[in-house]
Residue frames as qw, qx, qy, qz and C-alpha x, y, z in Angstrom:
[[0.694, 0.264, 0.236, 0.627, 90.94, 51.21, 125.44],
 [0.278, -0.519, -0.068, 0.805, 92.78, 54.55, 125.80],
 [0.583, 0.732, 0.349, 0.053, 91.74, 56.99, 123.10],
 [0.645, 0.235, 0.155, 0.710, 94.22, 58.42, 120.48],
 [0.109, -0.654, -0.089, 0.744, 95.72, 61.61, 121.21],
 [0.395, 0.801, 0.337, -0.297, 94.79, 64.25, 118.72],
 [0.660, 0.401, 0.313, 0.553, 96.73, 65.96, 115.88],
 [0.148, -0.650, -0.150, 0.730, 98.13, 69.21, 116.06],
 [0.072, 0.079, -0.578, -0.809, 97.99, 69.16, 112.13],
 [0.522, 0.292, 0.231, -0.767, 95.03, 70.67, 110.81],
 [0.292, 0.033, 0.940, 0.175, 93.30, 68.09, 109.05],
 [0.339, 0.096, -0.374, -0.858, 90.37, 69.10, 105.97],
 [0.305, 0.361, 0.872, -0.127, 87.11, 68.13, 106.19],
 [0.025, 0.482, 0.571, 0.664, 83.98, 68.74, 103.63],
 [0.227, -0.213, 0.137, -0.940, 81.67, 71.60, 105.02],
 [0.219, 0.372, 0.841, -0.325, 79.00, 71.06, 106.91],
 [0.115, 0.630, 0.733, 0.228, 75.51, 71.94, 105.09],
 [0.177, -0.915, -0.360, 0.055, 74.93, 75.54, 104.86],
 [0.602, -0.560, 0.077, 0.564, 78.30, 76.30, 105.18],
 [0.054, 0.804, -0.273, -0.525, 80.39, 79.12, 103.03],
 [0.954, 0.053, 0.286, 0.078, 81.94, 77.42, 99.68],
 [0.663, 0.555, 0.031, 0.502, 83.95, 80.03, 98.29],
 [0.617, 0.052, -0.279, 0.734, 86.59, 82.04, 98.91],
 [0.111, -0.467, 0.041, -0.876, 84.60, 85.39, 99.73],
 [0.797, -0.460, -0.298, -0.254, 81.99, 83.46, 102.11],
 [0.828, -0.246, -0.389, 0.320, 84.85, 81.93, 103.87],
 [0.295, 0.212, -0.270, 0.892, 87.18, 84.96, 104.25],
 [0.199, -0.449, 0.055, -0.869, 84.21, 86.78, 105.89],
 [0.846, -0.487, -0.210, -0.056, 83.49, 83.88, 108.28],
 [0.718, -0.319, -0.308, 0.537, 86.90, 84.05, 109.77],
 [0.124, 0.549, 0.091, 0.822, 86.70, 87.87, 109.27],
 [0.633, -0.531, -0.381, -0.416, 83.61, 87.62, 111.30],
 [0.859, -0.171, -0.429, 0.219, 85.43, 85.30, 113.59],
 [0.504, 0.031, -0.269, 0.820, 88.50, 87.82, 114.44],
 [0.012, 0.450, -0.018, 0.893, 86.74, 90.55, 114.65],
 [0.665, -0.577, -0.265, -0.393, 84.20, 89.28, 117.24],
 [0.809, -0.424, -0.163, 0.374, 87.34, 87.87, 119.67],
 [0.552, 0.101, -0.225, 0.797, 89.18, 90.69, 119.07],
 [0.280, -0.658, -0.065, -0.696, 86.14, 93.06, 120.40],
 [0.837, -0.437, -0.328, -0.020, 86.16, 90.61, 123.41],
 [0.712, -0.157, -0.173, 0.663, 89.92, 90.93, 124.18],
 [0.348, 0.302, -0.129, 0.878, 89.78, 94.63, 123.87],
 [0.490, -0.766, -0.139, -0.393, 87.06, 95.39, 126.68],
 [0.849, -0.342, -0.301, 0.269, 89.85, 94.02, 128.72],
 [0.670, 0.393, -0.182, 0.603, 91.77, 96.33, 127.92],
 [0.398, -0.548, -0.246, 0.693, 93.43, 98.92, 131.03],
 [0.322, 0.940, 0.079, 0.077, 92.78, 102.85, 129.99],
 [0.594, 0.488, -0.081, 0.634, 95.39, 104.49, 127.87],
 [0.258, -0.900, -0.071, -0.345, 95.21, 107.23, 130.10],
 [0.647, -0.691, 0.306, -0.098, 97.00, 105.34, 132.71],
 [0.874, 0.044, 0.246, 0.417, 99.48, 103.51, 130.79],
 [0.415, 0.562, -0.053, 0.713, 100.90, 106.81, 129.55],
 [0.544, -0.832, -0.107, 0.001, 100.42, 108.57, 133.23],
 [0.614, 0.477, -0.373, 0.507, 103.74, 110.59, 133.10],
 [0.370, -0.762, 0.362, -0.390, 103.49, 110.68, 136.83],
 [0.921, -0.274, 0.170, -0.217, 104.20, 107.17, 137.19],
 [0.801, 0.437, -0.243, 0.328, 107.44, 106.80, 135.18],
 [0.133, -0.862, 0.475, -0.114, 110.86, 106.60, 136.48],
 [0.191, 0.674, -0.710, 0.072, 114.40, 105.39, 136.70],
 [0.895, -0.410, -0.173, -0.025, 114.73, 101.54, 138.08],
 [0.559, -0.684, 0.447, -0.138, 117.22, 101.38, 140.43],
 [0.511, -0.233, 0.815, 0.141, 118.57, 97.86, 139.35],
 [0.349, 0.208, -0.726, -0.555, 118.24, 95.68, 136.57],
 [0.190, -0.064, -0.957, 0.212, 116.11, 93.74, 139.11],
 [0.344, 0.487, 0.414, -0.688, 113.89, 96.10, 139.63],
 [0.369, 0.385, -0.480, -0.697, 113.57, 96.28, 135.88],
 [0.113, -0.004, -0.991, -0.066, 112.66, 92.60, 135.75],
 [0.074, 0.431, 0.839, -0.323, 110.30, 92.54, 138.32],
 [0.416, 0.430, 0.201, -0.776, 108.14, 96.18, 137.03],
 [0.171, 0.353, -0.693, -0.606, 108.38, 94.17, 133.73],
 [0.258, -0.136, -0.922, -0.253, 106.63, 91.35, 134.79],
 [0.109, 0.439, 0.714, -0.534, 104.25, 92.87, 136.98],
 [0.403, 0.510, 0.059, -0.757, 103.23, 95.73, 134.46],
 [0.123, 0.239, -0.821, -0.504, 102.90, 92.83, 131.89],
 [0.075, -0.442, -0.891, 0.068, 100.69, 90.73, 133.35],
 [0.053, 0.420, 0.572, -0.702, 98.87, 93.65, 134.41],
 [0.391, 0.713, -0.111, -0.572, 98.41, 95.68, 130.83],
 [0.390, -0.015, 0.835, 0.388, 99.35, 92.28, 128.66],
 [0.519, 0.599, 0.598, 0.119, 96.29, 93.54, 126.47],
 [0.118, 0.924, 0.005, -0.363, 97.20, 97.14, 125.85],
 [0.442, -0.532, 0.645, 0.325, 100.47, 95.25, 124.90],
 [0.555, 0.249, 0.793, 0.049, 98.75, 93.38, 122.79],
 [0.210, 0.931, 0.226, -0.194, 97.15, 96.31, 121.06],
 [0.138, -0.853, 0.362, 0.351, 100.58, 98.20, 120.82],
 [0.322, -0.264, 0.716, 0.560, 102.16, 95.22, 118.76],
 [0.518, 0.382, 0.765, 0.009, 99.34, 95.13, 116.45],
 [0.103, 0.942, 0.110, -0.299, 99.15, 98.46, 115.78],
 [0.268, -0.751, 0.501, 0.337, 102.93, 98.65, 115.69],
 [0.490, 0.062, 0.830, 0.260, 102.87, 95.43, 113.10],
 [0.257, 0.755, 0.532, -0.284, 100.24, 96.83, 111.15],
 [0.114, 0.944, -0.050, -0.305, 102.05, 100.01, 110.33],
 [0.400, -0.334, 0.742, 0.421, 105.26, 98.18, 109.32],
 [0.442, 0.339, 0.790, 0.255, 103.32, 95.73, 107.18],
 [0.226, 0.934, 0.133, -0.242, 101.14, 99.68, 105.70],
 [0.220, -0.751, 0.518, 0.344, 105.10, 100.93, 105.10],
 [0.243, -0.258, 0.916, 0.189, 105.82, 97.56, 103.18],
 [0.736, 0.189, 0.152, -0.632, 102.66, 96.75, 100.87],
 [0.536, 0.267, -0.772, -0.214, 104.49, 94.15, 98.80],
 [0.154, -0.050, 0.905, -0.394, 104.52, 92.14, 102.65],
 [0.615, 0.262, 0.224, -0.709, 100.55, 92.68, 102.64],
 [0.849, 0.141, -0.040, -0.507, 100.30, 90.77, 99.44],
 [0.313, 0.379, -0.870, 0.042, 102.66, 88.37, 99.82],
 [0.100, -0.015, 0.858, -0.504, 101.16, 87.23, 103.21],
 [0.650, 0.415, 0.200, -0.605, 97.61, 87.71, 101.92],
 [0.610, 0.431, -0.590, -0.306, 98.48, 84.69, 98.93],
 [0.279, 0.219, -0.924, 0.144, 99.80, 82.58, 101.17],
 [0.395, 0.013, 0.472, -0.788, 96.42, 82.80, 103.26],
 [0.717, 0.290, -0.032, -0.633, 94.50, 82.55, 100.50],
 [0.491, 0.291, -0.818, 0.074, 96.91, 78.61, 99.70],
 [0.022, -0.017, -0.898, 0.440, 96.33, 77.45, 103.12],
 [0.491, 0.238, 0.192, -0.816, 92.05, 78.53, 103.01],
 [0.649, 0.347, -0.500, -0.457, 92.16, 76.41, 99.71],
 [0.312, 0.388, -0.866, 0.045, 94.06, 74.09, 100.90],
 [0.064, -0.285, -0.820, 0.493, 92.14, 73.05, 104.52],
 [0.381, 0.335, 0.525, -0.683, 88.68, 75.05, 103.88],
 [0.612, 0.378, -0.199, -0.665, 87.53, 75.07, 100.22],
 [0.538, 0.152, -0.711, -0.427, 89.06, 71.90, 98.77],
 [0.884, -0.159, 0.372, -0.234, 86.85, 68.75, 99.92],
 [0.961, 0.250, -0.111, 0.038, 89.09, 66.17, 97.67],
 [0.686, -0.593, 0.257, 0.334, 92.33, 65.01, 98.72],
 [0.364, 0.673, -0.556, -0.324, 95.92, 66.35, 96.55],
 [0.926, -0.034, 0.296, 0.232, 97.59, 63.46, 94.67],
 [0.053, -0.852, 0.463, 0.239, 101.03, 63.48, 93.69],
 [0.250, 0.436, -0.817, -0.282, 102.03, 60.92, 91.23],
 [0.588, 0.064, -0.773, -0.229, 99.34, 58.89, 91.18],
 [0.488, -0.332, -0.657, 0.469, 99.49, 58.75, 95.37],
 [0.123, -0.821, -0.374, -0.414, 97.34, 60.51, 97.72],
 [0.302, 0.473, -0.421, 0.713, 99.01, 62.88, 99.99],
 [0.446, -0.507, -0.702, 0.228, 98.23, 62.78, 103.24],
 [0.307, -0.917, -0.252, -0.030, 97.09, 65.00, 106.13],
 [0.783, -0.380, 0.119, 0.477, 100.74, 65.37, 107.33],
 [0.661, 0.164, 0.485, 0.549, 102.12, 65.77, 104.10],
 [0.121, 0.834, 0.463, 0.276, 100.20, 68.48, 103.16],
 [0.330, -0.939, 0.050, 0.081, 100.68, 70.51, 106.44],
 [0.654, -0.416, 0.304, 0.555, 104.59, 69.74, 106.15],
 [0.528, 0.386, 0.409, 0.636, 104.53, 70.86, 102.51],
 [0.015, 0.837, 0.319, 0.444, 102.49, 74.25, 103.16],
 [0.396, -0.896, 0.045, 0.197, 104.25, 75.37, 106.35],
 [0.470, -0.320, 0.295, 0.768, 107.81, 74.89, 104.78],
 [0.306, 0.488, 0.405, 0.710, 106.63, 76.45, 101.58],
 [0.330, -0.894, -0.297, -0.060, 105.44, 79.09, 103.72],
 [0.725, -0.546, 0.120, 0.403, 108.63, 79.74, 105.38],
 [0.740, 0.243, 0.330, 0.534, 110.55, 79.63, 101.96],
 [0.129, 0.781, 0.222, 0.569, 108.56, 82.62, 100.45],
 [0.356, -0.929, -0.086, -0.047, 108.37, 84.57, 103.87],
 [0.465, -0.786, 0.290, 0.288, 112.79, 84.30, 104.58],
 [0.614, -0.328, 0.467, 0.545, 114.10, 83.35, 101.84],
 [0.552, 0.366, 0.523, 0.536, 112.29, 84.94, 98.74],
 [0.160, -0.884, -0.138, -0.417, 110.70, 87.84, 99.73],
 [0.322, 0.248, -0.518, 0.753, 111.89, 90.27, 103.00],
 [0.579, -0.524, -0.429, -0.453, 108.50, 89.48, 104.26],
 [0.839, -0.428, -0.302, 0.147, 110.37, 87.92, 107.20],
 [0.453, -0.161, -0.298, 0.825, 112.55, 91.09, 108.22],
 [0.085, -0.464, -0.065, -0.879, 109.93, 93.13, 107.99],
 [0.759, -0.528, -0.377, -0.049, 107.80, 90.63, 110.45],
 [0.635, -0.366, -0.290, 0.615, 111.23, 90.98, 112.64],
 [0.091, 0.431, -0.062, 0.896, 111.48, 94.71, 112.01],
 [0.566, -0.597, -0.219, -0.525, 107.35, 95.08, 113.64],
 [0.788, -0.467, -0.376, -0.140, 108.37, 92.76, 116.28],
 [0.569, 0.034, -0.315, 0.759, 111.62, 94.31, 117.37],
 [0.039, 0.370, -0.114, 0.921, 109.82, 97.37, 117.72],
 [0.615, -0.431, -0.475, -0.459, 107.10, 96.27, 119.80],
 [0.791, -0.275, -0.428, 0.340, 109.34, 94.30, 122.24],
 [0.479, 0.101, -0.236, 0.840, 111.46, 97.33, 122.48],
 [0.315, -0.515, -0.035, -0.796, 108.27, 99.95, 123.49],
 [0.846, -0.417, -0.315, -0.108, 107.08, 96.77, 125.78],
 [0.730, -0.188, -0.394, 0.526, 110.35, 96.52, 127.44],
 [0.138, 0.196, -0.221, 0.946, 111.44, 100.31, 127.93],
 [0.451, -0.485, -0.006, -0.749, 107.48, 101.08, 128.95],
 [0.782, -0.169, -0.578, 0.162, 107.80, 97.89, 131.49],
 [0.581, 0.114, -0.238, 0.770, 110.90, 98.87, 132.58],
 [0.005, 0.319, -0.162, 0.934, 110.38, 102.77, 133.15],
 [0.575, -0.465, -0.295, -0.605, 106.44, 102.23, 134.82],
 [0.219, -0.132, 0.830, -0.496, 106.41, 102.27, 138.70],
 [0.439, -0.444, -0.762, -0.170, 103.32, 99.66, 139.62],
 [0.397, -0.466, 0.083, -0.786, 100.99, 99.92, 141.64],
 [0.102, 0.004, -0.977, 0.187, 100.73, 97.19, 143.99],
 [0.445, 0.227, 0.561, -0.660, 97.26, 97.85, 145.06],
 [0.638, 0.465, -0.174, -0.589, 96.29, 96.84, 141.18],
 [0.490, 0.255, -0.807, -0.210, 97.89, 93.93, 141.01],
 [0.220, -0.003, 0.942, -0.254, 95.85, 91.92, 143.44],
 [0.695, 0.463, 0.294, -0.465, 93.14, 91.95, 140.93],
 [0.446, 0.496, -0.661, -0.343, 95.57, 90.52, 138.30],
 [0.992, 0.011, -0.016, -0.128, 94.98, 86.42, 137.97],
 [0.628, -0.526, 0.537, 0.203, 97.73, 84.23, 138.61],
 [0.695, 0.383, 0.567, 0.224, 97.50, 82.58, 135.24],
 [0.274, 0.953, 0.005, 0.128, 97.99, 86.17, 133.63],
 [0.006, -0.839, 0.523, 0.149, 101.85, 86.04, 134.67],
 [0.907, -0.127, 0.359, 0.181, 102.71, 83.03, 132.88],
 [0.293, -0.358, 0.450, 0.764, 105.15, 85.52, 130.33],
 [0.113, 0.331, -0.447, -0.823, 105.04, 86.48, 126.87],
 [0.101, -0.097, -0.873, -0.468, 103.01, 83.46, 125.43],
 [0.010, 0.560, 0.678, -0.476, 99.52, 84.82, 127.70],
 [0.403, 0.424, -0.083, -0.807, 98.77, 87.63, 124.87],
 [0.504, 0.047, -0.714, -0.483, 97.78, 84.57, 122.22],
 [0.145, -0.128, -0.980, 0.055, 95.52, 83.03, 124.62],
 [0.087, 0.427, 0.345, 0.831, 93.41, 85.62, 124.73],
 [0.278, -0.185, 0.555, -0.761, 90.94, 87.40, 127.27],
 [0.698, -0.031, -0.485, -0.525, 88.35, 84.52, 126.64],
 [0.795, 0.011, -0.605, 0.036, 90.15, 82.12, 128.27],
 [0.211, 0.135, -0.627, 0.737, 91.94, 83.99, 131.10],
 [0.246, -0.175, -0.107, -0.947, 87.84, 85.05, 131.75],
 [0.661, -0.081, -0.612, -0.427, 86.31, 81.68, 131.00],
 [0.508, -0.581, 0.457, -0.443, 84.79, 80.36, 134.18],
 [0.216, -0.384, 0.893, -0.096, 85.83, 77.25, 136.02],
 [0.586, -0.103, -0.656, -0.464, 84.13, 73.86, 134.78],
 [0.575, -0.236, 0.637, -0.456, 82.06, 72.12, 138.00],
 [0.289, 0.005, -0.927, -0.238, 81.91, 68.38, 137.60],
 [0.595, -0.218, 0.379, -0.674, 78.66, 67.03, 138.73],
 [0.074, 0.019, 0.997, -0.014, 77.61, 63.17, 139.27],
 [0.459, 0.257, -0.567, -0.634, 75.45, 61.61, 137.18]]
């Protein structure tokens, strides 16, 4: 018998033994958590040194050339990129403190919601499901972030600027071809290769062995 495909909705379980139970414990396990994959992804990073190298800029020629230094000096400096929007998000969100706690509430709803509580919600008597839950907390999410607050044009503010340093420092940066034959293939699948992080693009290959 075939086994059921997983959920992408997260789905609450009780803690294991030992585990954090409140809300300071927990924030500083996933504190813990980011801060230990994001030391990982930045050893990857390419020196600054050379990504600002004003010997290396200049004019493209085409919009085709533009395309292609784009996607070569992505794949090539996709962490530094990575870096730059964070930074570049960051400072928005520094500029904007109301965002900070807006987004820092809703965290602290979804933590409750999937790490502290062990009992399921009921709603008239009926328990809510896994589903239910996630569908309730991501649209309420949403609500507050575009439609009560300007949480969500300041998120598009960070990310307009980000795209727009990525694209113009793409764009202007001759490659080097002799650096990209140390870039993985897997490293130019586009934009969605900074959220997979340098763990994975790193992680070696699994060898099956018989048994």
């Amino acid at each position: 018998m075939a086994a059921a495909p997983s959920s992408i909705v997260p789905v609450a379980t009780e803690p294991p033994a030992g585990a954090p139970n409140n809300v300071t414990g927990v924030v500083a396990s996933i504190l813990t958590n980011v801060k230990e994959n994001a030391a990982a992804s930045f050893r990857e990073a390419k020196p600054w040194a050379e990504l600002f190298d004003r010997n290396s800029f200049a004019k493209p020629a085409s919009s085709a050339e533009a395309i292609t230094r784009l996607r070569k000096n992505f794949a090539y400096y996709r962490v530094n990129y990575g870096i730059v929007g964070l930074a570049t998000t960051s400072l928005v969100m520094l500029v904007n403190p109301w965002s900070l706690v807006v987004l820092a509430c809703l965290a602290l709803v979804w933590i409750y919601a999937y790490l502290l509580r062990s009992t399921p919600f009921n709603f008239n008597g009926r328990e809510i499901s896994e589903r239910e839950k996630f569908m309730a907390l991501a649209g309420g999410s949403l609500v507050v972030v575009f439609l009560l607050t300007s949480v969500g044009t300041v998120i598009f503010y960070a990310l307009a600027l980000s795209a727009l340093f990525i694209g113009l420092h793409g764009a202007l940066k001759v490659p080097d071809d002799l650096f990209l034959d140390d870039v993985p293939e897997s490293q130019n699948a586009g934009l969605l290769s900074l959220f997979t992080g340098a763990a994975a693009a790193t992680r070696p290959p699994t060898i099956a062995t018989n048994v």
